[in-house]
C-alpha positions in Angstrom: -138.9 69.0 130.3 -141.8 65.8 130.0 -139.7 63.7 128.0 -137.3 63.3 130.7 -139.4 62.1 132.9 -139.8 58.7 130.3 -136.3 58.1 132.4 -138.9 56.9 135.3 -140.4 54.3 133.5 -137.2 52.3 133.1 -136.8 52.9 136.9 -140.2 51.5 137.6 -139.6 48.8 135.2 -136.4 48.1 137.2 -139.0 46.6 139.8 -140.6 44.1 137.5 -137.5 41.7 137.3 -135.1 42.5 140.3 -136.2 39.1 142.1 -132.6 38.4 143.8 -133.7 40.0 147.2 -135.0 36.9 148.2 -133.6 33.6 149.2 -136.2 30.6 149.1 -136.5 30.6 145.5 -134.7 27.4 144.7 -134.4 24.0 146.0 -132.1 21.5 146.4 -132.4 17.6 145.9 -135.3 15.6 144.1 -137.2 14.8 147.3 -136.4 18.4 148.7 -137.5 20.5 145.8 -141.3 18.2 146.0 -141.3 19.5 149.8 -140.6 23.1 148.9 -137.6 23.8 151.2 -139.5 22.2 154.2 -136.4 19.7 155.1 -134.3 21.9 157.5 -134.4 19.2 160.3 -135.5 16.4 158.1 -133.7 15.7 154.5 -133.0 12.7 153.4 -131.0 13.3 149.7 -128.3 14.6 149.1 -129.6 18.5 149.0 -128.5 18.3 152.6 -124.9 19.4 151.4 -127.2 22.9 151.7 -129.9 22.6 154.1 -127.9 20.4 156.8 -124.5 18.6 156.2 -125.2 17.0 159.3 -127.5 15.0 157.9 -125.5 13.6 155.4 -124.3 11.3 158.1 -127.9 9.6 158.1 -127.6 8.9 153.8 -126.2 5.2 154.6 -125.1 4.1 151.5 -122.5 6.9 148.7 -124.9 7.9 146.2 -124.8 10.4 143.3 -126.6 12.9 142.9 -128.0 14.9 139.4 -130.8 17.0 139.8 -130.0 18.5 136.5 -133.0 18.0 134.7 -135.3 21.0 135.5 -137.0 22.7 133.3 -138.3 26.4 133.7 -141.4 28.2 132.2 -141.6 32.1 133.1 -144.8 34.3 132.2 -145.5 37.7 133.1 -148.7 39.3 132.1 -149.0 43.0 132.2 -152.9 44.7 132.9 -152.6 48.5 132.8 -155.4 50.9 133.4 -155.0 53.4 130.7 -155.0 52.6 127.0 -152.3 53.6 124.6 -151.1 52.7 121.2 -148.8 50.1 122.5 -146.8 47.9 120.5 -145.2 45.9 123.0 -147.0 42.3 124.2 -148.7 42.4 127.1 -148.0 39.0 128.3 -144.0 37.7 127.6 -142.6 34.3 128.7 -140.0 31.9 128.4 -138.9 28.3 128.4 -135.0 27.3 129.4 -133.5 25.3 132.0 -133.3 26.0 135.8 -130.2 26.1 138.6 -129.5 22.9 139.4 -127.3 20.3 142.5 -125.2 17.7 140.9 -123.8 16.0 144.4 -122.0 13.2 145.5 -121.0 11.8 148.8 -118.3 9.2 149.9 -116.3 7.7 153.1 -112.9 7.6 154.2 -111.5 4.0 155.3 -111.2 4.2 159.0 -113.5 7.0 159.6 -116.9 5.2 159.5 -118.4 7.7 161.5 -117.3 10.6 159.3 -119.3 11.3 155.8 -118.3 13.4 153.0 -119.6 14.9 149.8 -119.0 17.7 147.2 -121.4 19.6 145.4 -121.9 22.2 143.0 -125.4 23.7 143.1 -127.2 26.8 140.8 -127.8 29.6 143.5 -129.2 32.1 141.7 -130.0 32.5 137.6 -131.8 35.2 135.5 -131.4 35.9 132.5 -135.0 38.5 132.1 -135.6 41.2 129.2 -138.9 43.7 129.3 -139.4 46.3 126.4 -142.3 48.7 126.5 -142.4 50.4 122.8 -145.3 52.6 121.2 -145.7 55.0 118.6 -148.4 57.7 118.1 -149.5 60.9 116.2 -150.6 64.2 117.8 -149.6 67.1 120.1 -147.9 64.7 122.3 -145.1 67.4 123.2 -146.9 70.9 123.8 -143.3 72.4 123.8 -143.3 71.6 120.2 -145.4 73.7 117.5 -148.2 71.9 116.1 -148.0 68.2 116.0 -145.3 65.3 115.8 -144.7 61.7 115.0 -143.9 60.3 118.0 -142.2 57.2 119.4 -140.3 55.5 122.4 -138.9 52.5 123.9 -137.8 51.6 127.4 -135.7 48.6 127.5 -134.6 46.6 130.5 -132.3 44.2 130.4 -131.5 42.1 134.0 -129.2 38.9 134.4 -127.6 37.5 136.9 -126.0 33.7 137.6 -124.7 32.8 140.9 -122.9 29.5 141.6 -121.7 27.6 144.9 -118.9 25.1 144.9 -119.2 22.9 148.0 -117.2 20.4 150.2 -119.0 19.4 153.5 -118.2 17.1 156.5 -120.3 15.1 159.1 -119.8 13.5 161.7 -122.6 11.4 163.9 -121.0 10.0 167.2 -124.1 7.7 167.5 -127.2 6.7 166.0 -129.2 10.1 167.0 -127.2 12.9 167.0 -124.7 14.2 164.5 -122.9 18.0 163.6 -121.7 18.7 160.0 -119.9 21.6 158.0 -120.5 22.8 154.6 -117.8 25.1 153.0 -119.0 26.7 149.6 -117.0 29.2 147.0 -119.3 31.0 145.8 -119.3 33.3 142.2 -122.2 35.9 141.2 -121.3 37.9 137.9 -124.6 40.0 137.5 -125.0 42.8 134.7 -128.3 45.3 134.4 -129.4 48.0 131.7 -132.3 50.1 131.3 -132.1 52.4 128.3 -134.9 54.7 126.7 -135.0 56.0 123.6 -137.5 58.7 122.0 -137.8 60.6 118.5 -140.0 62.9 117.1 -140.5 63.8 113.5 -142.2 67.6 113.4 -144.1 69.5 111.5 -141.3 71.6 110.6 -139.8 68.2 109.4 -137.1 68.0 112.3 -136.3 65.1 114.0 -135.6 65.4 117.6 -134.2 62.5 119.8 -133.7 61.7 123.3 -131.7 59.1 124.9 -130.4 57.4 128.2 -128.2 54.5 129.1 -127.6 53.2 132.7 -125.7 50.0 133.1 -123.2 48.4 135.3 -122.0 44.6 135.6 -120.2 43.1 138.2 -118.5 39.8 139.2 -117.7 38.3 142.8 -116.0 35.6 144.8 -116.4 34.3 148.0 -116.5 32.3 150.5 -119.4 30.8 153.7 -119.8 28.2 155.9 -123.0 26.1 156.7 -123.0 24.7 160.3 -125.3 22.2 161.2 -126.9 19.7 163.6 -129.3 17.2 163.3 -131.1 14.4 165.9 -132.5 11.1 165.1 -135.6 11.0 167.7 -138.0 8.5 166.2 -140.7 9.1 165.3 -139.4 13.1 165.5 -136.4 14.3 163.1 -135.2 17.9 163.6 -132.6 19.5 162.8 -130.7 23.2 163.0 -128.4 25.4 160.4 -126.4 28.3 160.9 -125.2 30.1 157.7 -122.3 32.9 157.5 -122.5 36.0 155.9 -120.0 35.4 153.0 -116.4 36.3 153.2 -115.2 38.6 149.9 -112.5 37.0 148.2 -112.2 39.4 144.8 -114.4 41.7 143.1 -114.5 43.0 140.3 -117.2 45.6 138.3 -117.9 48.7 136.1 -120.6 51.3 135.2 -121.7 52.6 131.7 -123.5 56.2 131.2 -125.2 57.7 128.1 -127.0 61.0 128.0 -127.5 62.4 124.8 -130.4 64.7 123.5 -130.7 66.5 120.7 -132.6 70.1 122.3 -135.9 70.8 121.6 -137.0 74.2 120.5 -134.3 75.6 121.0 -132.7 74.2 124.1 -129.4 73.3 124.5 -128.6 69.7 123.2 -126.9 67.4 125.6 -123.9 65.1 125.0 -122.8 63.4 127.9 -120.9 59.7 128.0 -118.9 57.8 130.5 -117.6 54.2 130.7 -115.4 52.7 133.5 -113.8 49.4 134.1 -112.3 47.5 136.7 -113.8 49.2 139.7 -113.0 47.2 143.0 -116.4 46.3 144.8 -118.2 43.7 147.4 -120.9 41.7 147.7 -122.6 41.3 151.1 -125.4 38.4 152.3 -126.9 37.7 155.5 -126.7 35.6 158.8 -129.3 33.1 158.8 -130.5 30.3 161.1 -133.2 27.5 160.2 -134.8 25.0 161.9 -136.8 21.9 160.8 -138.4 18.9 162.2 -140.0 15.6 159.9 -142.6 13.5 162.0 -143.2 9.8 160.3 -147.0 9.1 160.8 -147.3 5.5 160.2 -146.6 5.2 156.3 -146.9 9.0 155.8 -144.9 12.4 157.3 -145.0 16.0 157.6 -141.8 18.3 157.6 -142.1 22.1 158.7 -139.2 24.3 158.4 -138.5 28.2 159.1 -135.8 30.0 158.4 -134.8 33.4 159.8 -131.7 36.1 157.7 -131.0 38.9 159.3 -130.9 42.7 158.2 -128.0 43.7 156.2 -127.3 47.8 156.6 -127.1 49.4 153.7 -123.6 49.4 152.1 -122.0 50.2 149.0 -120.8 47.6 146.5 -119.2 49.7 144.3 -118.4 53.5 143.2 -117.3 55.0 140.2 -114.9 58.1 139.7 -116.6 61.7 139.5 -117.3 62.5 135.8 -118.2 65.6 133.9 -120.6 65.6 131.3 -118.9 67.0 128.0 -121.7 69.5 126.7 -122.9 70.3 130.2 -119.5 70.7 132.5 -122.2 68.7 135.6 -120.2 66.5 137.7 -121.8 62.8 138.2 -120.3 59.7 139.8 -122.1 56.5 139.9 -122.9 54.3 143.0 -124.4 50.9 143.5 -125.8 50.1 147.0 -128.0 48.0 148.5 -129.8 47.5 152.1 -131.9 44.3 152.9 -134.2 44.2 155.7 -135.0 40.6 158.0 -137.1 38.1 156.7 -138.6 34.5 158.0 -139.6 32.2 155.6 -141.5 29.1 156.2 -142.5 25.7 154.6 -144.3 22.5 155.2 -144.8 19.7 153.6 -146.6 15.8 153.7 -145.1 12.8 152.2 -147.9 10.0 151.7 -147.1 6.1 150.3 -149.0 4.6 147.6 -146.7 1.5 147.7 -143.3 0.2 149.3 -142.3 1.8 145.2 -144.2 5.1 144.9 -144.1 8.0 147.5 -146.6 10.9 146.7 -145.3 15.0 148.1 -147.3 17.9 148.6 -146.0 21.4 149.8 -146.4 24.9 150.5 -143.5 28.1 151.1 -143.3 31.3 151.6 -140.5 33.6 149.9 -140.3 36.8 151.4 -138.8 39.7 150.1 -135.7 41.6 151.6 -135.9 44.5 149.7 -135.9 47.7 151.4 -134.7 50.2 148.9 -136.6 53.2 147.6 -136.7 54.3 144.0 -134.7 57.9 143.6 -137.1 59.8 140.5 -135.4 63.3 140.8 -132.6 62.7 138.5 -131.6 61.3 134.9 -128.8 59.9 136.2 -129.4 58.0 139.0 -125.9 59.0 140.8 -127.4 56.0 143.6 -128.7 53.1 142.1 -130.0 49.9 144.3 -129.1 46.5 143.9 -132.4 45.1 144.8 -135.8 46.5 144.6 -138.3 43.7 144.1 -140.4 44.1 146.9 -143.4 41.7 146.1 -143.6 37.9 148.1 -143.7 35.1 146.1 -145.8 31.5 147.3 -144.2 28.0 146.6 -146.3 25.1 145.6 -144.7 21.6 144.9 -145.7 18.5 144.7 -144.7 15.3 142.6 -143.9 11.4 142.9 -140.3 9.5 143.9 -140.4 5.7 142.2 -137.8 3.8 144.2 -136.4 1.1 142.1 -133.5 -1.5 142.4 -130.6 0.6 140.9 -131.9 4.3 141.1 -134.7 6.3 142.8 -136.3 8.4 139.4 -138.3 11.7 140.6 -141.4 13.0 138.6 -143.0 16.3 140.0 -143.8 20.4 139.8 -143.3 23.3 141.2 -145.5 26.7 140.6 -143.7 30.1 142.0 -146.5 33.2 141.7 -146.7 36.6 143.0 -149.3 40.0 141.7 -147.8 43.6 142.6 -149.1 47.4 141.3 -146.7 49.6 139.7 -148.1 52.8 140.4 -147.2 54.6 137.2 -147.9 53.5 133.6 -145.5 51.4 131.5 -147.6 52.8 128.1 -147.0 56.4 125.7 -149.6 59.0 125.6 -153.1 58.2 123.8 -153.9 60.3 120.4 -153.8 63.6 121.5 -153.0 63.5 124.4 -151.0 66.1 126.7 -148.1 64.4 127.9 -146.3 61.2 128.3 -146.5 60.4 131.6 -149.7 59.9 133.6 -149.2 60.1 137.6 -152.9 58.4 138.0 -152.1 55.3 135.9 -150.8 51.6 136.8 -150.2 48.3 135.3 -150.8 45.2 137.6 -148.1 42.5 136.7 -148.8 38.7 137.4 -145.3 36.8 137.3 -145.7 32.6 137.1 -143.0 30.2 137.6 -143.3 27.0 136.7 -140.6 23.7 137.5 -141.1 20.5 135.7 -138.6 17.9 137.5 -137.0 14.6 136.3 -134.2 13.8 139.3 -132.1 10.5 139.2 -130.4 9.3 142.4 -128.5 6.5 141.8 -125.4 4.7 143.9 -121.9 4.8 142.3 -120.6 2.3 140.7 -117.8 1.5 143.1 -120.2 0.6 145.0 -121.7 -2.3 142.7 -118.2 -3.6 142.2 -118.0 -3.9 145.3 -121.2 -5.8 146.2 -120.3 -8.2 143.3 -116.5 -8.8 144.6 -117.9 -9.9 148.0 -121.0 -11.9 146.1 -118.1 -13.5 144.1 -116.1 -14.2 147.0 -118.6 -15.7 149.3 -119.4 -18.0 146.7 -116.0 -19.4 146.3 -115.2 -20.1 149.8 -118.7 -21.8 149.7 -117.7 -23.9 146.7 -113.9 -24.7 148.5 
């Protein structure tokens, strides 16, 4: 039957947003994100709670940390090769805020070669929705008599938001070495639907209709460590990290299925629903290991940074019970996978001085994709779904000025995130006449933008001014007695 194969296009479209398979797409810190994730071996804010807690042992004085104020501006434009009566845009954007690191650090009386901070950082966030929708007259369904109204919409619907809650040690026994620990809870609720929908008014003044409903949603605790060590050798800063594959803690998801069609010419009409809840399930991430190193050039330096995750086999993060469709007596039962293959990502970056006030950044990154999976097109329901699919690399480019003044250090820059990939099958309906709704020979290139406008504000706490003014206070009196 040719309009189930309009089930494929929500599969394909699947690919357009599913950008979670890879794992240099933020950054951390307002000097960090201007580098573009450069500043394994050599960062000096306080996004080292992520890329090395050992270096939080270099930070000399507590400081606060709210890189809060990132703003976000998505575009995707859509070129296909054959021409339809679409109604749906062929560019979409939007405007909204970005993840975020709001950090702080602080000392222990006694322990003055021991640093500490917490953290809470934006891992992941998407929040993406892509509708393809046209309408046309003609003898678009040959198993129909004569010719039809006709109309369809693929909807796709993807959001996910991950969050890591930190606490991280360090601990420098001299002046050029130190080790460190971070220790993050991590949460990731995520939730994806693709749904089509197609009628037909006929000649003999019947309306058929078509539908299908995938979704499932899903969240997830848990728990991994960041290990790492860092060396002072100036002019040369490097550094290393280790990071755990995460731990489960709970888990928690469900699936929702709708088939329903309405028979054409004939043909048995299909009713077929199923929703489940509270379905145990896991979450799995990678080992990784990075390395940096920062070389200060007289009043400029360049930081380089790679970082290597390993493969993750593929694995199941959650099954549903076996169904039976109600009109149909066919047994389904839902699963969600996913299988990531090794990637090495790497950045560099070059800091330049205007003035003891004004440092200039300039960067490039890679951001490999992990995404392994194949799409399965044989069936309506897709009894085995993938997690991840996005399979295009994206380039980082950052730059931006840090203005260090008396009381705070304020951060002005950009970032641009950018990929093109092919999706090999149209995203648009049938032209006038034509003899089917799905065209093997077709594709639509898709351009995907990302742009970052950063305002950071580092400023020291205010324990910390007291203090100075107790002791400026002080000193003054003993001079005056």
């Amino acid at each position: 039957m040719r309009v189930r194969l309009l089930i494929i296009l929500s599969v394909i479209l699947g690919s357009v947003s599913a950008q979670d398979a890879h794992y240099w797409t933020e950054q951390y810190g307002t000097r960090s994100m201007l580098l573009s994730n450069s500043v394994y071996g050599s960062v000096e804010d306080l996004g080292a709670v992520y890329y090395n807690p050992a270096r939080l042992s270099f930070i000399e004085e507590n400081a606060f940390l709210i890189s809060g104020k990132v703003y976000q501006l998505s575009s995707y434009a859509f070129d296909t090769n054959s021409n339809g009566d679409r109604t749906s845009p062929k560019r979409q954007s939007s405007f909204g805020g970005a993840p975020s690191l709001l950090a702080g650090t602080y000392r222990v009386k006694g322990w003055d070669k021991h640093s500490f901070a917490y953290s809470f950082l934006g891992r992941r966030n998407m929040d993406i929705s892509l509708t393809e929708s046209s309408s046309t007259y003609g003898d678009v369904l040959p198993i129909i008599p004569g010719e039809e109204y006709f109309s369809g919409d693929v909807y796709l619907q993807k959001k996910f938001n991950e969050e890591w809650f930190g606490l991280s040690w360090s601990f420098a026994p001299n002046e050029r070495f130190s080790i460190g620990v971070s220790n993050f809870l991590t949460v990731r609720k995520q939730n994806a639907l693709d749904e089509t929908q197609i009628y037909a008014y006929t000649e003999a003044q019947d309306v058929e209709s078509y539908k299908n409903n995938n979704s499932y949603s899903f969240s997830h605790a848990g728990l991994l460590w960041k290990i790492g060590m860092a060396w002072n050798l100036d002019p040369i800063i490097c550094g290393i990290t280790i990071t755990t594959p995460t731990v489960s803690l709970s888990g928690n998801g469900s699936f929702n299925y709708d088939y329903i069609y309405t028979g054409i010419n004939e043909a048995n009409p299909i009713y077929e629903r199923n929703k489940q809840n509270d379905l145990d399930m896991t979450y799995k991430t990678p080992f990784s290991i990075a390395g940096g190193v920062g070389v200060n050039i007289e009043r400029s330096s360049i930081h380089a940074s790679a970082e290597y995750f390993g493969a993750v086999s593929e694995y199941t993060l959650m099954t549903s019970e076996p169904f039976t469709g109600q009109s149909t007596n066919t047994e389904y039962q839902a699963v969600l996978v996913d299988k990531l293959k090794p990637v090495l990502n790497f950045g560099i970056g070059y800091n330049f001085v205007f003035s003891d006030a004004v440092y200039g950044y300039i960067s490039y990154s890679t951001d490999f994709s992990a995404a392994s999976a194949t799409i399965n097109e044989g069936e309506i329901f897709r009894a085995k779904t993938y997690a991840s699919t996005f399979k295009s690399n994206i380039n980082h480019f950052g730059g931006g000025v840090v203005m260090h003044l008396k009381r705070a250090d304020i951060t002005f820059g950009a970032s641009l995130a950018t990929t093109d990939y092919r999706i090999k099958r149209s995203l648009v309906f049938p032209e006038d006449g034509g003899s089917g709704i799905f065209d093997p020979d077709a594709y639509t290139d898709v351009h995907w933008n990302r742009w970052r406008f950063i305002v950071g504000v580092s400023i020291p706490f205010l324990n910390d001014f007291a203090k100075k003014w107790e002791d400026k206070l002080l000193n003054n009196g003993d001079k005056a007695n």
